[in-house]
C-alpha positions as CSV (number, residue, x, y, z in Angstrom):
1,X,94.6,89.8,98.9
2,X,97.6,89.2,96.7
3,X,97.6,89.0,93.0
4,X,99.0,85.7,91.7
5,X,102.4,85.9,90.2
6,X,102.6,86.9,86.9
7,X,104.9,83.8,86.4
8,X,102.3,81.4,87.6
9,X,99.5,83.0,85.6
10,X,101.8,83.2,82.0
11,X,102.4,79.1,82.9
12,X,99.0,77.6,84.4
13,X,97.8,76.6,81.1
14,X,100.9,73.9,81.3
15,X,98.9,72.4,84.1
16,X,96.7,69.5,83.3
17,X,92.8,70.3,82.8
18,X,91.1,68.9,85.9
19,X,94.1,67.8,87.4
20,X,95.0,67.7,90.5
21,X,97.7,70.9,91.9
22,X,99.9,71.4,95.0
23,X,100.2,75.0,96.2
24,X,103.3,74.6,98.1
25,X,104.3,76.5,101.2
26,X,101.2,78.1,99.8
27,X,101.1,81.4,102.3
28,X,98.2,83.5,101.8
29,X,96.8,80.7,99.0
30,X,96.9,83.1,96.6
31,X,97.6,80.3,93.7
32,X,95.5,78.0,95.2
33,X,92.6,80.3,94.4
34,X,93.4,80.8,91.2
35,X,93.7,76.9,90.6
36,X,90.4,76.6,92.3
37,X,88.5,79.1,90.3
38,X,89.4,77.0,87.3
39,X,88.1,73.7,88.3
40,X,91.1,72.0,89.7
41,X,91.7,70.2,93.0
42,X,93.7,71.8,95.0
43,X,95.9,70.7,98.4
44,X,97.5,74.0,99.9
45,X,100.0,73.5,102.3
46,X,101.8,76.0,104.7
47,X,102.9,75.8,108.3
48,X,100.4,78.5,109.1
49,X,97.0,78.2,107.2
50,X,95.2,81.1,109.1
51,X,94.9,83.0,106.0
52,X,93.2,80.1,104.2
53,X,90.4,79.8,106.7
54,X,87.4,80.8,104.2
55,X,88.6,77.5,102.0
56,X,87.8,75.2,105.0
57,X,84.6,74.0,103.6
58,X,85.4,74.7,100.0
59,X,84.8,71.9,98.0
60,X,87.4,71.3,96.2
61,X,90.5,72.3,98.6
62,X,92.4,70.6,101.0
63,X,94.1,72.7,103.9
64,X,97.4,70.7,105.0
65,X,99.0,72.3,108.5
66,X,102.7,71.0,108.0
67,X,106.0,72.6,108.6
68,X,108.1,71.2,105.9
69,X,111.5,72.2,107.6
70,X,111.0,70.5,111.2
71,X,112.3,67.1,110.0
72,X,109.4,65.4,109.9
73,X,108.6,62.7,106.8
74,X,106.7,65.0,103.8
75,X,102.8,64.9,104.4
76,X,102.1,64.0,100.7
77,X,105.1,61.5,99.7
78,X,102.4,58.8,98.2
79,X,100.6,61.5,96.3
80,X,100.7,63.0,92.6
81,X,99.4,66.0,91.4
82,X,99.1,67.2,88.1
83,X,100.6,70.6,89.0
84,X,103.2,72.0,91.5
85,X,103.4,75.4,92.7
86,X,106.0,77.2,94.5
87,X,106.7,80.9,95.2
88,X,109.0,82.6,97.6
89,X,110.2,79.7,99.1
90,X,112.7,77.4,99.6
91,X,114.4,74.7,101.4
92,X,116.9,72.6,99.1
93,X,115.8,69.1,100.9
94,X,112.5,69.3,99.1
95,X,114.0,70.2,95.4
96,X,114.8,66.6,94.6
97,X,111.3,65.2,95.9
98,X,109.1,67.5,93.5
99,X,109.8,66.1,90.2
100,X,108.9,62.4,92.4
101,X,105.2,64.4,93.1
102,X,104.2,64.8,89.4
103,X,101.8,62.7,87.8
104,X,103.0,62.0,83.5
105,X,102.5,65.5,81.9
106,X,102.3,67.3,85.2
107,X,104.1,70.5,85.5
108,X,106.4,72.2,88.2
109,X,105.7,75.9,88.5
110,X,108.3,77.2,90.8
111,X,109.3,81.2,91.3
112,X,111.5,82.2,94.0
113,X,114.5,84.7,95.0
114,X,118.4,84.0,94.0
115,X,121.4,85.4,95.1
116,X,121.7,89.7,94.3
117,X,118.2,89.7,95.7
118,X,120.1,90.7,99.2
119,X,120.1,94.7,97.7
120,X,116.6,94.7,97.7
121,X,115.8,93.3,101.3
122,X,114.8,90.0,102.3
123,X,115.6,87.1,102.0
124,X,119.4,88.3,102.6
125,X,120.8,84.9,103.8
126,X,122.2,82.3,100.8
127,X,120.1,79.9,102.7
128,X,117.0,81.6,101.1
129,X,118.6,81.9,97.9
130,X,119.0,80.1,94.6
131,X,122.2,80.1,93.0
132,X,122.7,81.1,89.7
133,X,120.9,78.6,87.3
134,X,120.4,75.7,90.5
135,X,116.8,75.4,89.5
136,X,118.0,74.7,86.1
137,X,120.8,72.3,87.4
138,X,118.2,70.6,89.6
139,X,115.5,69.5,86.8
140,X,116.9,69.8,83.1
141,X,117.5,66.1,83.3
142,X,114.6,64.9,85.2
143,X,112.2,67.3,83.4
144,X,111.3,68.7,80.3
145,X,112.3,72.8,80.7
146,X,109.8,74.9,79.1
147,X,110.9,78.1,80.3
148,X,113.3,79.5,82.5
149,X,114.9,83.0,83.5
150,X,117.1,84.1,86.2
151,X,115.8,88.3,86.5
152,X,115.3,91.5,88.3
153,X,111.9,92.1,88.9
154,X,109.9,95.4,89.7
155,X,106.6,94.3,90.8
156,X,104.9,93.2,93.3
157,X,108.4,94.8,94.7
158,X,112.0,95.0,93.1
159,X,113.6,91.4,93.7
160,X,115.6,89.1,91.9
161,X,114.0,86.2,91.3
162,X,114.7,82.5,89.2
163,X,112.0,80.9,88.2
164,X,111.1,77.7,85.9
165,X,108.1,75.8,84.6
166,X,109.3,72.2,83.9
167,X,107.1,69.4,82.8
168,X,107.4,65.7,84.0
169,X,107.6,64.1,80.1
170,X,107.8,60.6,81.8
């Protein structure tokens, strides 16, 4: 199994006790675990949810079967969550709806790859990739930025990544 991010794990403590947390487009559910282990709720959502078949009956999960990119309205539009998670993914229609997710003092945890990550494999098309500081651009006025970095990673494997941990101050 996948180790969580080392992004999501230096930011978690942002995320309310007990609250509530979205692992978005959640893959293997790696971060879903490691919300569940400490007590939260936690709604995991991905357009294939095999991996997260030994959380079916887990008491504190919800396992959401949605493909986010086919057009469709967003499963979860009338609920808030205390936390948001995002890694390795992206699709720009969904950047504006997050900050609209987060309950008062929830946090946005979001990690994924930016343009110059093309030398070190995939994603390789701009679709896939931030532009410089966009993450910035897309929440320093709707949420309060408590840390942010555009940067070349080495592990799990060499990438360049942006990432940001915002927190709805509403």
């Amino acid at each position: 199994m996948n180790e969580p991010s080392s992004w999501v794990l230096k930011h978690a403590g942002y995320v309310p006790e007990g609250s509530d947390v979205l692992d978005l487009a959640c893959g293997s559910g790696r971060h879903a675990r490691l919300f569940l282990m400490s007590g939260h709720y936690v709604t995991a959502l991905d357009k294939n949810t095999d991996a997260l078949n030994d959380l079916d009956n887990h008491p504190g999960a919800e396992i959401i079967l949605a493909d986010l990119e086919d057009g469709s309205s967003f499963p979860l539009s009338n609920k808030k969550f205390g936390g948001i998670i995002v890694t390795n993914y992206l699709y720009r229609a969904l950047l504006p709806l997050l900050p609209e997710l987060l309950l008062p003092n929830g946090v946005l945890i979001y990690e994924t790859f930016m343009v110059g990550n093309e030398k070190f494999g995939r994603p390789k098309s701009p679709d896939f990739l931030l532009k410089p500081q966009e993450l910035l651009d897309e929440y320093y006025t709707r949420l309060k930025v408590q840390s942010y970095e555009e940067t070349t990673i080495a592990e799990p494997n060499p990438a360049v990544v942006q990432r940001i941990c915002a927190v709805n101050s509403v």
